[in-house]
N, C-alpha and C positions, 0 to 999 in steps of 0.2 A: 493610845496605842495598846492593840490586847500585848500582854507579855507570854501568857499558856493558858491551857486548859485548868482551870480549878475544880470542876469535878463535871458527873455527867449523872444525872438524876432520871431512876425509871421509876414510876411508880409502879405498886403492886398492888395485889389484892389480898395479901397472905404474908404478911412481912415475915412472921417463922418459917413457913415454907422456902421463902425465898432467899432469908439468910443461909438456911441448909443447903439448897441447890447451890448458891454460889459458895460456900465454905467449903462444902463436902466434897464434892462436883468438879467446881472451876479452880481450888485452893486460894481463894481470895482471904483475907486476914479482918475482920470485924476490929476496928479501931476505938468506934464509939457509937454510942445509941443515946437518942431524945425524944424528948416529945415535944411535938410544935403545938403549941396555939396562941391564942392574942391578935390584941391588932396590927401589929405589925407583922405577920403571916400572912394575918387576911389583905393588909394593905400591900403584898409583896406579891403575893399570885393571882388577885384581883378577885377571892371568893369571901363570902361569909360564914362566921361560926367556923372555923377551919382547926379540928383537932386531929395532928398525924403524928403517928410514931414513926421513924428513921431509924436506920442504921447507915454506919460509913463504912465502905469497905475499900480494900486494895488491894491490888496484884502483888506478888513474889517481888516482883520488882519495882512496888511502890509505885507514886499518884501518876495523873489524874486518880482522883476517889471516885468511887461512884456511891449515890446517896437510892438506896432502895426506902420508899418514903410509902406507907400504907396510909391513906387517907382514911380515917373513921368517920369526919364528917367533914364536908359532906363526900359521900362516897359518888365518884363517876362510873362512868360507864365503862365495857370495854369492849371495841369494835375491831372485831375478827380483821378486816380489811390491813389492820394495820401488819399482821404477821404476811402479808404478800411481799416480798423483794421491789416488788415494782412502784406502792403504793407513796404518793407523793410525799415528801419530808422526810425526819430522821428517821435513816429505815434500820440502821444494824449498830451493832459496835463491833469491832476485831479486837481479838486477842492475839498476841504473837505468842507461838506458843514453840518448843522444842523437838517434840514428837506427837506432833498431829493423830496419827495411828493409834497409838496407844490412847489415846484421849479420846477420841472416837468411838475404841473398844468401851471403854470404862461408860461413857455416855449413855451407848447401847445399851450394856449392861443393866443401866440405872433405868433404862424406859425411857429415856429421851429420845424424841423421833428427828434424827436429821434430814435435811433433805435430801443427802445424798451420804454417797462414799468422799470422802479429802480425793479431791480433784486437782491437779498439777497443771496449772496455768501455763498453753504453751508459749516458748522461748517468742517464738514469730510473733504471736499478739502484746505479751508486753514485756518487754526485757528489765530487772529486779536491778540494781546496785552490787541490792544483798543477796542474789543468789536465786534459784530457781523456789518457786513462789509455788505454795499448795496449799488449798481454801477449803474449808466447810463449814455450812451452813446449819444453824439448830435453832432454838425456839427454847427460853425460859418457860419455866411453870405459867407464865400470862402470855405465851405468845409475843416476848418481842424476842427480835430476831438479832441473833446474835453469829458471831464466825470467828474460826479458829486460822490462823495463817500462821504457815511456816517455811522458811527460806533457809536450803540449803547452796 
């Protein structure tokens, strides 16, 4: 029986770069940093010679982690397709955040290109619990696709 989420792993291509964007950026909190290799890596992702540095990070309000993992070797590929919303599999993560707008701005600010402006889900298509529900769409330094939500 799963019990929760124990973490959500993106790989990167720039594991400095991408500590910064999510520390600077999203306020996530650096917990801990490694470096993988052995066979037991290799026996666990199904690759050889596998040497990656990691970092674990979290939100303000703590786990699921997410594990940004820079593969040195061997290094993959990275396939545009995947920043489409549409594109089959794990397409996004959401953050719940408090002031959408504001975070938006700051984004902007930094050069991050969102898809849009925070768009406010109408009442008639999906009614919230927690309140009226407003989304935007953005893209990490590697193009995966990430969203901010916020329910007032």
């Amino acid at each position: 029986m799963i019990r929760s989420i124990d973490h959500i792993n993106i790989v990167v291509s720039d594991l400095d770069r991408s500590v910064k964007f999510y520390t600077e950026l999203l306020d996530f909190e650096i917990v801990r940093r490694a470096h993988l290799h052995g066979a037991w890596i290799d026996k666990i992702v199904g690759l050889e010679n596998v040497s990656a540095d990691v970092a674990y990070i979290i939100a303000p309000a703590g786990e699921p982690r997410i594990e940004l993992l820079q593969y040195n070797s061997p290094v993959g590929n990275s396939v545009e397709e995947n920043s489409r919303a549409n594109t089959t599999g794990l397409r996004h993560i959401a953050f719940r955040v408090d002031d959408i707008h504001a975070l938006a701005t700051k984004l902007k600010q930094a050069g991050v290109k969102l898809y849009s402006e925070p768009v406010t889900v109408p009442a008639a298509a999906v009614k919230h619990d927690a309140g009226q529900k407003t989304l935007l769409y953005f893209t990490d330094p590697d193009g995966v696709v990430l969203e901010l939500a916020e329910y007032r």
